[in-house]
NUMARFI-449130 format. One record per residue (C-alpha): residue in one letter; x, y, z. Coordinates in pm, whole numbers, plus 32768, in hexadecimal, padded with zeros to 4 digits. Layout:
AXYZ/...
***
This chain:
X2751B98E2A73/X2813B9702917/X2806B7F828B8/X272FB7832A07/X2603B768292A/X25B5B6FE27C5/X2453B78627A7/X237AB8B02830/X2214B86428A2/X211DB9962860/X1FDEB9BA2922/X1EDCBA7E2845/X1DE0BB3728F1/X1CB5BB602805/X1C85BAE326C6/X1B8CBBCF2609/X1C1BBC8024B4/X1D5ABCB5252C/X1D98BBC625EE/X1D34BAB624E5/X1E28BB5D23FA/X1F4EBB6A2500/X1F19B9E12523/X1F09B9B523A3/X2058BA692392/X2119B9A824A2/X20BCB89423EC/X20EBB8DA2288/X224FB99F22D4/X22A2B8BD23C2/X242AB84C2326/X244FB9AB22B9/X23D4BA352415/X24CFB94A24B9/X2621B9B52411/X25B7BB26242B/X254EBAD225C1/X266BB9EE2621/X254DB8DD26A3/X242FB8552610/X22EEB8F7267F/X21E6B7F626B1/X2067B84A2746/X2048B7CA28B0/X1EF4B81D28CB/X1DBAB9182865/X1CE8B9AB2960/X1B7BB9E828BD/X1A2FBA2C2970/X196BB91D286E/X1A4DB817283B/X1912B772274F/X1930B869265F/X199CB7F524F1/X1AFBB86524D5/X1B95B7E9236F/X1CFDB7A3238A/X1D14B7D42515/X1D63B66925CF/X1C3DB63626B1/X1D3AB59B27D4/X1DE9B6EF27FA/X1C88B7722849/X1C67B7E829CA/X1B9DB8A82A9D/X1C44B8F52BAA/X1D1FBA032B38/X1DCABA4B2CB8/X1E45B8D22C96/X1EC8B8F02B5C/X1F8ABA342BA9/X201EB9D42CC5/X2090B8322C3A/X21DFB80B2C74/X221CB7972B2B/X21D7B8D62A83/X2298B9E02A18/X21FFBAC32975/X2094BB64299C/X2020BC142892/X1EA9BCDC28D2/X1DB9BD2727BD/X1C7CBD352899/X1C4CBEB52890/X1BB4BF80299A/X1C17BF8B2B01/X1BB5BE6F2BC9/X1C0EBD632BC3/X1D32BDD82AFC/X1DCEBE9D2BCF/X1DB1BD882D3F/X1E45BCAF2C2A/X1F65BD6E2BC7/X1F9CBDB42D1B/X1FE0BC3B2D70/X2073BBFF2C66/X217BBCE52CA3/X2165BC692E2D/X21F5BB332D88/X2319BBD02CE4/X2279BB8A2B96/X22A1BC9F2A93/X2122BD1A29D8/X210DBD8D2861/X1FFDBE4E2871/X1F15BEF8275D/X1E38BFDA287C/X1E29C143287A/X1D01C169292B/X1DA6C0B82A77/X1F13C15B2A24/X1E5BC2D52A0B/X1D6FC2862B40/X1E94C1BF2C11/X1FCCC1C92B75/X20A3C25E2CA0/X203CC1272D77/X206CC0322C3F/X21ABC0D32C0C/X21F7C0D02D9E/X21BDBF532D80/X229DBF032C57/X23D5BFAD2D29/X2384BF212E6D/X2379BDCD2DBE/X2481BDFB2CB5/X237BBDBC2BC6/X238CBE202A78/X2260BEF229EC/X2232BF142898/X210CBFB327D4/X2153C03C2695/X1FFCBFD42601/X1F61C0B026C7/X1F88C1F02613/X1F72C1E3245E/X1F38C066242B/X2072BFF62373/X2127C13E2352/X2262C145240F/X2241C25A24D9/X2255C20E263D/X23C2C16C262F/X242EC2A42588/X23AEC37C268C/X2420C2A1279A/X259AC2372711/X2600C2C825F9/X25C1C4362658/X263DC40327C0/X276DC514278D/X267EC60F26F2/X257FC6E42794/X2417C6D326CC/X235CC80326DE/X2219C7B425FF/X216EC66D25A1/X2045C6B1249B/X1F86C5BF23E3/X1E43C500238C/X1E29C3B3245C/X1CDAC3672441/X1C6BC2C122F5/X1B06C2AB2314/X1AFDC44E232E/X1BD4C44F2235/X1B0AC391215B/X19CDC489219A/X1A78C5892169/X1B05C531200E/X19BFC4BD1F9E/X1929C5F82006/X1A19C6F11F4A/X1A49C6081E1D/X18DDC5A71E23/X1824C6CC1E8D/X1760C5C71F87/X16FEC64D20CC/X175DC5992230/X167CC4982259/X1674C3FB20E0/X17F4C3F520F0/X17BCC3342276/X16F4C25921A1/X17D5C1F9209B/X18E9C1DC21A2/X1833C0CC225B/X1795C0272104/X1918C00E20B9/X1991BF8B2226/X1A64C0D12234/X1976C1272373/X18E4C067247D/X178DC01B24B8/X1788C13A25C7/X1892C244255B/X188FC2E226A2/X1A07C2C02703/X1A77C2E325B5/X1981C4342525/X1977C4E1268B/X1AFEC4E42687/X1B25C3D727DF/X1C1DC30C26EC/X1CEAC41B2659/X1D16C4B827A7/X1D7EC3982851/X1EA1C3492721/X1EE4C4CF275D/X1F38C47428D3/X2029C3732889/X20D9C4432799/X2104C5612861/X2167C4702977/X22A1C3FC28B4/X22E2C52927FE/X2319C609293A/X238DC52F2A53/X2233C5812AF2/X212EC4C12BA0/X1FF9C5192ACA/X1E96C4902AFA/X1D41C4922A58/X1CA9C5A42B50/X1DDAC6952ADD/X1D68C6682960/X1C8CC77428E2/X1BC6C6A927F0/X1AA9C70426E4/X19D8C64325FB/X198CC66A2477/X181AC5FD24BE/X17F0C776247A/X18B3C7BB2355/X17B5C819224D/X17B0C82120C0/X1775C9C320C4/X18DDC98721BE/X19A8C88820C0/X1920C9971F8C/X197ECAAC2045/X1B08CA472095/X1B15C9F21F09/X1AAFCB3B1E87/X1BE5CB9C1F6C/X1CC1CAA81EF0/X1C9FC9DF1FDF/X1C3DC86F2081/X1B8AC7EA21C9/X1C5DC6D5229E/X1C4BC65923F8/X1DA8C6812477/X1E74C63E25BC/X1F4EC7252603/X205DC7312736/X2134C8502769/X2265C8AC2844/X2288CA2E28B2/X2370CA9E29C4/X223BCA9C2A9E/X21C4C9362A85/X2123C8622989/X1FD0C86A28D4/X1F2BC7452855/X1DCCC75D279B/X1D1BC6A0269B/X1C03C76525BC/X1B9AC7C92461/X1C72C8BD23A7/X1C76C9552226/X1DE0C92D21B2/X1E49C9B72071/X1E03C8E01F44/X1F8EC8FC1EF1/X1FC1C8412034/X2021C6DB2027/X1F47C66C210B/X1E43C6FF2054/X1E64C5E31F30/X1E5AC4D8201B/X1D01C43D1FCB/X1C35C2F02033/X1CAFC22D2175/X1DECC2802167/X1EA5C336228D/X1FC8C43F2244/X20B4C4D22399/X21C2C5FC2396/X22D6C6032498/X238DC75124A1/X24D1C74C256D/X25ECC81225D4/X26F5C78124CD/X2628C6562419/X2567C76023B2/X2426C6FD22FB/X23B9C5AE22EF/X2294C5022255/X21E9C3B42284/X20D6C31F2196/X203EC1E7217C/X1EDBC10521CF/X1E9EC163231F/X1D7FC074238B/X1D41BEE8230F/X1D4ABD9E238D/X1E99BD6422C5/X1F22BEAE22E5/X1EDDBEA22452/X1F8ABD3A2490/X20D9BD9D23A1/X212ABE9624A7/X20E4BDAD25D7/X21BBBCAE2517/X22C1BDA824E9/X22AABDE72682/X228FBC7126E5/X23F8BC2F2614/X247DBD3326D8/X2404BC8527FF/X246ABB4C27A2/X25F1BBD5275E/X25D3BC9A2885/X2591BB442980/X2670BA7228CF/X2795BB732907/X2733BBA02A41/X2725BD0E2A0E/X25E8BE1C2A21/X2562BF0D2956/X2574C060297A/X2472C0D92AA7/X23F6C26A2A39/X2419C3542B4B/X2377C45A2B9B/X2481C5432C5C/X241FC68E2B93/X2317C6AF2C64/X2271C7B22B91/X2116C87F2BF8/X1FEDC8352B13/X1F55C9672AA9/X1E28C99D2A97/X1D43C9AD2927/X1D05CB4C2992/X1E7DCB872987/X1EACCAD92853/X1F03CBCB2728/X1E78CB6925CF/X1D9BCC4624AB/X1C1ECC042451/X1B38CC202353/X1A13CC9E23C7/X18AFCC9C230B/X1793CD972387/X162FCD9C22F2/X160ECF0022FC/X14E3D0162274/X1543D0AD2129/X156CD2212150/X164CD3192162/X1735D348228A/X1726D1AC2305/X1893D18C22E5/X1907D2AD23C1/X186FD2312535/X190DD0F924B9/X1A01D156248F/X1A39D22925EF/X19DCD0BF269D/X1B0AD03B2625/X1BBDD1712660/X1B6AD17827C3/X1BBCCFF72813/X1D20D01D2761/X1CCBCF602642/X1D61CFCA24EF/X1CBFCFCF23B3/X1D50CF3822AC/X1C6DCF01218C/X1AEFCF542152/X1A0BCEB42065/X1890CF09202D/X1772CE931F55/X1615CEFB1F40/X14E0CDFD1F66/X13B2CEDE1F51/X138CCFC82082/X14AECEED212E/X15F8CEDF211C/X1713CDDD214B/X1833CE8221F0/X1992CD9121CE/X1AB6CE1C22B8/X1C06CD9A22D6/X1CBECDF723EF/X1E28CE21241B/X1EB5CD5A256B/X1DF1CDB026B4/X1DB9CCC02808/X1CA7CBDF2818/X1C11CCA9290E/X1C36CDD92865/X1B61CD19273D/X1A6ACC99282B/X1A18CE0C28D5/X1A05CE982782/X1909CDAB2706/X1838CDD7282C/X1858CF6027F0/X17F1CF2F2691/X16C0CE5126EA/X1620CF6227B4/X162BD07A2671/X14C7D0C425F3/X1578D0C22493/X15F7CF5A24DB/X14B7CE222483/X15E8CD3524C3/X170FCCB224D5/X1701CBB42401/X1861CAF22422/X19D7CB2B24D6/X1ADACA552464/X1C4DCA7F24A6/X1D48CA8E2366/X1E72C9C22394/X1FBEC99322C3/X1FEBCB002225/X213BCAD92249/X2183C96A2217/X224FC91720E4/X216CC8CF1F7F/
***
């Protein structure tokens, strides 16, 4: 196609936050955009559900409703989605890529719920697929994963990719605030959404931990393999607790390689203050790649934002655009490993484990014995009194999830025991400081 065609035509699906600020770019970089490209990249047209609405900036003659029409013009060459969700995304992608015309996509929802028959489409079409806003905003991440580590073998990906929980939980260990006043200030701030569900429940951190593990291991992942918790019940007694140990409260994705499969899980952890992902605070996202001979990588950077968000689609839509002009494609992920997902009671890991217990003597040795007798392997005991009651803080060395979970339920049934009043896993131990 090199020299056939002066200009690219871009068909923008959606034109909320991100998709305003993907249209201010093309237009503001637009000479720069077109020596780095190899074309100019000019908007053919922007599909939009309320094509009244006051857009500043946004010509109202590129306004359209009929998004199938505009995906599937023959004029245009690239599609770029920033609608969200799964339908109509996901029929429009579809066509799109029916029509030979390669998507720049920003959707991890669709790509964790249906990415093996998005990714089916782009090779049966020769479509290229590119998405690396999908996971940590503007941090260059995916590529990585995807290209540059291609002759290594990744065993671990760890990291914080959600920046509202993030957010809460730094304003709960700096502040001392519990849950729902931090959820407050996140939203008061537009870190959070008007209903956090996705992002506080752990739907959007899972879903970022699917793709990852996806690319990372050759393996067709999807949302139902995730194991997935919430912070909604992280509590201050939890986020004063891990200090007094030295150490701090983070949501975290983590996707491992063993010889037996892959595990992929997204849920609160304490990680040792000495960490570095401990000291990443606010919004901001932080991921660690360990590998065979890269050894240990880490990515930081503003994980969320209308800007942030359209820097990396720009980045994707260049490669696109230097991609059709060449007549070449880009580099389709496969996912020949194969690999078993295993499931969350297999998974190894330590916990910190907080009983409400009566204050006599004698409590700690049947507590003892119900760890004993699940394999689970003390590692360090705390107690403090609070009148006739007692709080009761074990750490455990490694044990199964399973072997956690029958312990707990062992534990619940002593007389001695009022409660359990928290189980959270620990996480980076042995992670460089």
């Amino acid at each position: 196609m090199s020299g056939a065609k002066q200009a690219l035509k871009i068909a923008l699906l959606g034109c909320g936050t991100v998709g305003t600020q993907v249209a201010r770019l093309l237009s503001e970089q637009a000479d720069d955009l077109e020596k780095r490209a190899g074309a100019r990249l000019e908007l053919g047209g922007i599909a939009v559900r309320r094509p009244g609405h006051d857009r500043p900036g946004i010509d109202p003659a590129l306004l359209t409703t009929d998004a199938e029409a505009l995906v599937t013009r023959p004029d245009i060459d690239i599609v770029v989605e920033v609608i969200g969700g799964i339908e109509p995304a996901r029929s429009l992608i579809l066509s799109a890529m029916k029509a030979g015309k390669p998507v720049v996509t920003a959707n991890k929802a669709l790509l964790a719920e249906n990415g093996e028959e998005i990714h089916g489409a782009a090779a049966e079409n020769q479509a290229d697929l590119y998405y690396e806003a999908s996971v940590a905003g503007a941090i260059p991440l995916l590529r990585p994963l995807r290209e540059s580590l291609a002759g290594d073998t990744v065993h671990r990906v760890l990291g914080i990719v959600n920046g509202t929980t993030n957010f809460i939980l730094d304003q709960m260990d700096t502040s001392g605030a519990g849950f729902a006043e931090s959820l407050e200030e996140a939203q008061a701030l537009g870190y959070a959404e008007p209903d956090p569900t996705a992002d506080v429940e752990g739907f959007d951190a899972a879903a970022k931990a699917c793709i990852l593990a996806r690319l990372a291991f050759h393996t067709e992942v999807t949302a139902s393999d995730v194991h997935r918790e919430g912070v909604t019940e992280i509590t201050a007694a939890d986020i004063v607790s891990a200090r007094k140990l030295g150490r701090t409260v983070k949501l975290l994705a983590i996707c491992e390689r063993f010889p037996s499969g892959v595990s992929v899980r997204v849920h609160p952890a304490m990680i040792p203050r000495s960490h570095p992902l401990a000291s990443v605070g606010g919004a901001y996202n932080a991921v660690f790649v360990e590998a065979e001979s890269a050894g240990q990588l880490m990515f930081y950077g503003a994980g969320a934002g209308g800007t942030p968000t359209a820097s990396a689609m720009l980045g994707d839509i260049v490669a696109v655009a230097r991609n059709r002009m060449s007549g070449a494609r880009g580099f389709e992920p496969s996912n020949y490993a194969g690999l078993p997902v295993l499931p969350m009671g297999d998974t190894l890991t330590r916990y910190h484990v907080s009983l409400d217990v009566d204050d006599r003597p004698g409590v700690l040795a049947p507590v003892a014995e119900g760890f004993a007798r699940h394999g689970v392997s003390i590692q360090q005991v705390r107690q403090a009194s609070r009148g006739n009651a007692a709080e009761l803080v074990i750490v455990t060395h490694e044990a199964t999830d399973a072997a956690l979970a029958a312990t707990i339920s062992e534990l619940q049934a002593l007389p001695i025991v009022r409660a359990v009043a928290s189980v959270m896993r620990v996480e980076g131990e042995g992670d460089p400081s």
